[in-house]
C-alpha positions as CSV (number, residue, x, y, z in Angstrom):
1,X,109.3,-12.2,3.0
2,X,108.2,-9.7,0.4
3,X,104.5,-9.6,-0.4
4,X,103.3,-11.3,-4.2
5,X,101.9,-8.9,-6.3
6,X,99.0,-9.7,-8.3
7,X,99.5,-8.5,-12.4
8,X,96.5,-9.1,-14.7
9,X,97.6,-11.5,-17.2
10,X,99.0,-9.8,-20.6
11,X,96.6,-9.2,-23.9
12,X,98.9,-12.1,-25.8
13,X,98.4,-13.8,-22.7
14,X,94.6,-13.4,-22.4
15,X,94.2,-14.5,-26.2
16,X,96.7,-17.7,-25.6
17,X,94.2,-19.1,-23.1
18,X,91.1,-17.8,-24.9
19,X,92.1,-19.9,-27.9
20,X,93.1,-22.9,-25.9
21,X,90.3,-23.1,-24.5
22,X,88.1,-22.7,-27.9
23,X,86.8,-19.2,-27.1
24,X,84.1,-21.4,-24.2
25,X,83.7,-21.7,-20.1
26,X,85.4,-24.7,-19.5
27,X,82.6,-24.8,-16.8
28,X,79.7,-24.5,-18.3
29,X,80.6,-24.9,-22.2
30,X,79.1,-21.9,-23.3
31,X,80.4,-19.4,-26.4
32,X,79.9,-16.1,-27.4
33,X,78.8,-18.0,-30.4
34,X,76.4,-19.6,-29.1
35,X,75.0,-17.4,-26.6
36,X,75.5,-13.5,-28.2
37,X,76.5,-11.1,-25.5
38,X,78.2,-13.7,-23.2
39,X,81.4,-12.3,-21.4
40,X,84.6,-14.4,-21.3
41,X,87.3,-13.9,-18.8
42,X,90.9,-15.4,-17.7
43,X,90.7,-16.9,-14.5
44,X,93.3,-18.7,-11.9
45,X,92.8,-22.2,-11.6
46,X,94.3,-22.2,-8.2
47,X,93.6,-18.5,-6.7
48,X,96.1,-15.7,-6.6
49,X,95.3,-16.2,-2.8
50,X,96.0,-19.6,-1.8
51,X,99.2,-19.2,-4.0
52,X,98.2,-19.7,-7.8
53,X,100.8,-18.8,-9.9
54,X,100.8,-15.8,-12.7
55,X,101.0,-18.6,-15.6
56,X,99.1,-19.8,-18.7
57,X,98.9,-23.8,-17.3
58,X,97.2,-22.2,-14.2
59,X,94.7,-19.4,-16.0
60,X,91.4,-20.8,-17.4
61,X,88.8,-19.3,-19.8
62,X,85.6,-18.8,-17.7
63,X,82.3,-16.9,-18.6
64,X,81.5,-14.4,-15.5
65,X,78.5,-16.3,-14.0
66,X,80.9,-18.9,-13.7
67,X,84.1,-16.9,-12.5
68,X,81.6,-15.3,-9.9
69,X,80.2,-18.5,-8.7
70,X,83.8,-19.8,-8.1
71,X,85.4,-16.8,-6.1
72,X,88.7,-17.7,-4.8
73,X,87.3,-21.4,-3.4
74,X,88.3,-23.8,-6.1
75,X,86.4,-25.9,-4.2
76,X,83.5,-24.1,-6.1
77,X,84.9,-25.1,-9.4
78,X,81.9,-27.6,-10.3
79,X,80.2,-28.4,-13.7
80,X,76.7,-27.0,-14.4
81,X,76.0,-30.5,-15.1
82,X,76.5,-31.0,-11.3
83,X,74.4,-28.0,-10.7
84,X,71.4,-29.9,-12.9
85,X,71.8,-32.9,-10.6
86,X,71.8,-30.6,-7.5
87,X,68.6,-29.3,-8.9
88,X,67.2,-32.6,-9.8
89,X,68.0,-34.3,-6.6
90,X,66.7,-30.6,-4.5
91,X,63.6,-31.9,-5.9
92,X,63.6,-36.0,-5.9
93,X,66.4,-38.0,-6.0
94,X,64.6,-41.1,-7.7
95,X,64.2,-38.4,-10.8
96,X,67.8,-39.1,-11.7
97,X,67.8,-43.1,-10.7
98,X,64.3,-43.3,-13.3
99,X,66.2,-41.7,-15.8
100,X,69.4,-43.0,-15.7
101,X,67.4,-46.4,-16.3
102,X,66.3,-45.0,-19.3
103,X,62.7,-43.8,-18.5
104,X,61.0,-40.9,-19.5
105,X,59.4,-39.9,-16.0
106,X,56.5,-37.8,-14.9
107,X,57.7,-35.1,-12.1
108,X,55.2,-33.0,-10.0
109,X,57.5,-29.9,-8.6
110,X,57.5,-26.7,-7.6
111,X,56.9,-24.3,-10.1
112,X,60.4,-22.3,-9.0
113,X,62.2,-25.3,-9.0
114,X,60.9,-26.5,-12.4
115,X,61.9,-22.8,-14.0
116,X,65.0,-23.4,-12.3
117,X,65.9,-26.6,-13.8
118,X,64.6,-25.8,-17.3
119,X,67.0,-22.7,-17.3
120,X,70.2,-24.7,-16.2
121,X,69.2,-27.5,-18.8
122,X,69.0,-25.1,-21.6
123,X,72.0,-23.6,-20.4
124,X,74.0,-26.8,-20.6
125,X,75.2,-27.1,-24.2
126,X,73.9,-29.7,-24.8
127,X,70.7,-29.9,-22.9
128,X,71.4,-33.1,-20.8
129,X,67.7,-33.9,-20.3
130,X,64.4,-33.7,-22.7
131,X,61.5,-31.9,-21.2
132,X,58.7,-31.3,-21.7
133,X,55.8,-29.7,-19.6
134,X,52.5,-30.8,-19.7
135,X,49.0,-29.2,-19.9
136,X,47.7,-30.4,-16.6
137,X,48.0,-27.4,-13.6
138,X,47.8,-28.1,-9.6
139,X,47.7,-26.0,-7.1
140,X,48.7,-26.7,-3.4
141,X,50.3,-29.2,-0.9
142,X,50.2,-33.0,-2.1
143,X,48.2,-31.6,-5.5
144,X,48.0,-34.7,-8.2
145,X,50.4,-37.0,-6.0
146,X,49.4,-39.9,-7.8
147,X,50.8,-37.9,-11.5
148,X,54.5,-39.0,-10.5
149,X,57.2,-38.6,-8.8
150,X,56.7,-35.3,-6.2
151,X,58.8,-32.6,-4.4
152,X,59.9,-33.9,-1.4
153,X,59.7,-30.1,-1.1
154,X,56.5,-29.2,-1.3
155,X,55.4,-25.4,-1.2
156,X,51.8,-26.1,-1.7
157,X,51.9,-23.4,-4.0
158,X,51.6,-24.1,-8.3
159,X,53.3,-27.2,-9.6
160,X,54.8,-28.3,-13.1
161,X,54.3,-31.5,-14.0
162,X,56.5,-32.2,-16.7
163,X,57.9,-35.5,-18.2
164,X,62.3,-36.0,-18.1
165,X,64.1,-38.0,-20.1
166,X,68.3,-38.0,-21.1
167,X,68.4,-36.8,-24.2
168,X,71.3,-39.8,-25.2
């Protein structure tokens, strides 16, 4: 049995699926026009590897965070909303049940996981949550436990205390 050989899809080709796919990550949603300097490529759906074919239903528009984070594991293929509640739930689970009741909530989290969040939030297009940080600072292990819902994480280093909301 002869060996496949891999060929980079054609320019026509690359600029079928770009427009298809509205010039965005069907990941992550993101544009060039909406986030200048953002790289687009054409991606397999189901890898070259595990036997994805050379065709336009199986090539996707990705940007390259996301074609990076995906590899050749379509397994890997997950939303950034996902990501967010990955985030959300590395930090509380009961965040995400508070909200999805409809609350705005008061977190008290690491200050890494809080930067973390904010950036894959703002990343999303649109944001999925509303927050918004507050003025009050803590330092250390169990630091204002009674402000809201904690880390189950704690690092004892700086928290964020912020207040999280759906933004719909």
């Amino acid at each position: 049995m002869a060996e496949r050989k891999r060929k980079p899809p054609s320019a026509k080709a690359k600029l079928e699926v770009l427009q298809r796919d509205n010039y965005s990550c069907v990941i992550c949603g993101r544009s060039p026009v909406t986030v200048p300097g953002l790289t687009l490529e054409v991606d397999h759906v189901e890898p070259f590897s595990k036997g994805g074919a050379d065709a336009l239903a199986n090539y996707q528009t990705l940007c390259r965070r996301c074609n990076r984070g995906k590899g050749s594991n379509a397994e890997l293929n997950k939303t950034l909303a996902a990501d967010i509640a990955i985030l959300l739930d590395d930090i509380d689970p009961k965040i995400r049940v508070a909200v999805a009741s409809g609350h705005i909530t008061r977190v008290v989290a690491n200050h890494e996981d809080f930067v973390r969040l904010v950036r894959a939030n703002e990343s999303h297009d649109p944001p999925l949550y509303i927050i918004r940080p507050t003025t009050d600072v803590a330092i250390g292990a169990g630091a204002l436990g009674s402000a809201g819902i904690r880390t189950v994480r704690d690092s004892g280093g700086v928290k964020a205390i912020f207040d999280i909301g759906a933004t719909q």
